[in-house]
C-alpha positions as CSV (number, residue, x, y, z in Angstrom):
1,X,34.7,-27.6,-9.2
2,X,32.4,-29.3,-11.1
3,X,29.7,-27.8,-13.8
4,X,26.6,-29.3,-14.5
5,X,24.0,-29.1,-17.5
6,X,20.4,-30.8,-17.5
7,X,19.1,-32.3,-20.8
8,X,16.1,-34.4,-21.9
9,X,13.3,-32.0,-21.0
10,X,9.8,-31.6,-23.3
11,X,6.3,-31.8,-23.6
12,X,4.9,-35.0,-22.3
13,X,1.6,-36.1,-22.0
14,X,-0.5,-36.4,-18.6
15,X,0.6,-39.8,-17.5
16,X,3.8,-40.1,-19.4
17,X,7.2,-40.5,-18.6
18,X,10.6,-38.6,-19.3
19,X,14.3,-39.4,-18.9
20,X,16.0,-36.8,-18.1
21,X,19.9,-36.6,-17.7
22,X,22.2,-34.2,-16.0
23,X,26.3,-34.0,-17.5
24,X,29.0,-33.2,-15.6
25,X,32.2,-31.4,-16.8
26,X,35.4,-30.4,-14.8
27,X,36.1,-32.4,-12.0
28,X,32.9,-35.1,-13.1
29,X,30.6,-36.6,-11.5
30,X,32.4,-39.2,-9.5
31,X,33.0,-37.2,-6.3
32,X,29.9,-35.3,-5.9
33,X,26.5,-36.2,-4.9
34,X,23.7,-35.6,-7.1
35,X,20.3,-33.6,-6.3
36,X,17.4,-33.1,-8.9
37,X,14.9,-30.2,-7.9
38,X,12.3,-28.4,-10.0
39,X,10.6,-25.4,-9.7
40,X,7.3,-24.4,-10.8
41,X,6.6,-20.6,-12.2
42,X,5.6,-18.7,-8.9
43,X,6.7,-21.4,-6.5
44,X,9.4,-22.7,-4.5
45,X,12.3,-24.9,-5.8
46,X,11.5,-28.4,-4.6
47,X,13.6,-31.0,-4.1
48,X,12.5,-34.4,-5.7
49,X,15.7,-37.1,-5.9
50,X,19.4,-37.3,-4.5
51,X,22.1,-40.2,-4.8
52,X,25.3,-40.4,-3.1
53,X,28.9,-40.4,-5.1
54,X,28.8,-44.2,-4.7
55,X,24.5,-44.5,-5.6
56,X,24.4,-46.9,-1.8
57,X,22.0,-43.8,-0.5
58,X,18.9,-42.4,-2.7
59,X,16.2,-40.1,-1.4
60,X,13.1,-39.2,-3.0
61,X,11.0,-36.3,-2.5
62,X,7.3,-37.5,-0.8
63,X,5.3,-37.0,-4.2
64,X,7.5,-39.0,-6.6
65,X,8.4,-41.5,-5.0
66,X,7.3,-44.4,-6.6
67,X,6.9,-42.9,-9.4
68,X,10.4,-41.4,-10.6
69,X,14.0,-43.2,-9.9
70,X,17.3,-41.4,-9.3
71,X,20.7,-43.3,-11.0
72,X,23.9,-42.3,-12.2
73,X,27.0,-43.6,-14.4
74,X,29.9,-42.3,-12.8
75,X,32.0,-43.5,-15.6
76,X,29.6,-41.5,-18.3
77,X,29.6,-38.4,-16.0
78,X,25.8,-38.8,-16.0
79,X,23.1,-38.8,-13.7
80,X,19.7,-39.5,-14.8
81,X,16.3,-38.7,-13.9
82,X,13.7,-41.3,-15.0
83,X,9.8,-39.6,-14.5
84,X,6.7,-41.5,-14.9
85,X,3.2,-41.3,-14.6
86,X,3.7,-37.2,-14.9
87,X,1.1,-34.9,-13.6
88,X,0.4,-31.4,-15.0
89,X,0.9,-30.4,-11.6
90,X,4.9,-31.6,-12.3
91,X,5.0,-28.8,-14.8
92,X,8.2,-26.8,-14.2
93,X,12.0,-26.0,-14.6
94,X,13.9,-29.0,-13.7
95,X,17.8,-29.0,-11.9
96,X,20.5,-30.7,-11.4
97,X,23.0,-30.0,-8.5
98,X,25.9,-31.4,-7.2
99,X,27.9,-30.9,-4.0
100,X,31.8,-32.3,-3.3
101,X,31.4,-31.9,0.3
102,X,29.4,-34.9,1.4
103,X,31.1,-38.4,0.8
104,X,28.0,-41.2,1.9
105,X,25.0,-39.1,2.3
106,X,22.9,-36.5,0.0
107,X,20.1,-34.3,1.2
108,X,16.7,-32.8,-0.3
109,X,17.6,-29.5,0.3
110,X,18.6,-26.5,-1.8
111,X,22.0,-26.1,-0.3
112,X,24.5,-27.7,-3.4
113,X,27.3,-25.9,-4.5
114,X,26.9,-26.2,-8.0
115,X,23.7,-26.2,-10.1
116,X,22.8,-26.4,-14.2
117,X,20.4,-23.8,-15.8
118,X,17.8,-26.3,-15.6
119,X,15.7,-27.9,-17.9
120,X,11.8,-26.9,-19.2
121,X,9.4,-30.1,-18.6
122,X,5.9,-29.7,-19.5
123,X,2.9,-32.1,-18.7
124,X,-0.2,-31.3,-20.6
125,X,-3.7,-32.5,-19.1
């Protein structure tokens, strides 16, 4: 198993940027992929980055990419979420989840085993 808790979230200007990192605990980081989703208040959870175990896949959700970049230090137990150019719009709880199942691929989807409590990022206009 592997337990997961999101750090780095604030208030950030329109336009700014945030690094946000995600620490695993128990079994690490090393075997699991990595997804970061976020969820606005009355929305749905939407995804926004994945990497693989081995970081030779990355995904990005349509609306970041570009804009924020998905990397992780096995060795640290940390995966990190670097944001830039942050719209109001990006307003939300942030998450990080990790799955042990899938060895070279990660997905944009809700469906990881193990998820943090998520961290509070707000973008003021």
């Amino acid at each position: 198993q592997v337990q997961v808790a999101e750090s780095g979230g604030g208030l950030v200007p329109f336009g700014g940027s945030l690094k946000l990192s995600c620490v695993a605990s128990g079994d690490g980081l090393i075997y699991a992929a990595i997804g970061w989703f976020r969820q606005a208040p009355g929305k749905e959870r939407e995804a926004v980055a994945c990497i693989t175990r081995a970081s030779d896949r990355i995904d990005y959700g349509t609306s970041v990419k570009g804009r924020f970049n998905v990397s992780r230090d096995n060795a640290r137990n940390t995966a990190y979420l670097q944001m830039n150019n942050l719209e109001p719009e990006e307003t939300g709880v942030y998450f990080c989840a990790a799955d042990q199942k899938w060895h070279n691929v990660c997905v944009l989807e809700p469906v990881y085993d193990y998820w943090g409590r998520g961290t509070q990022v707000t973008v003021s206009s």
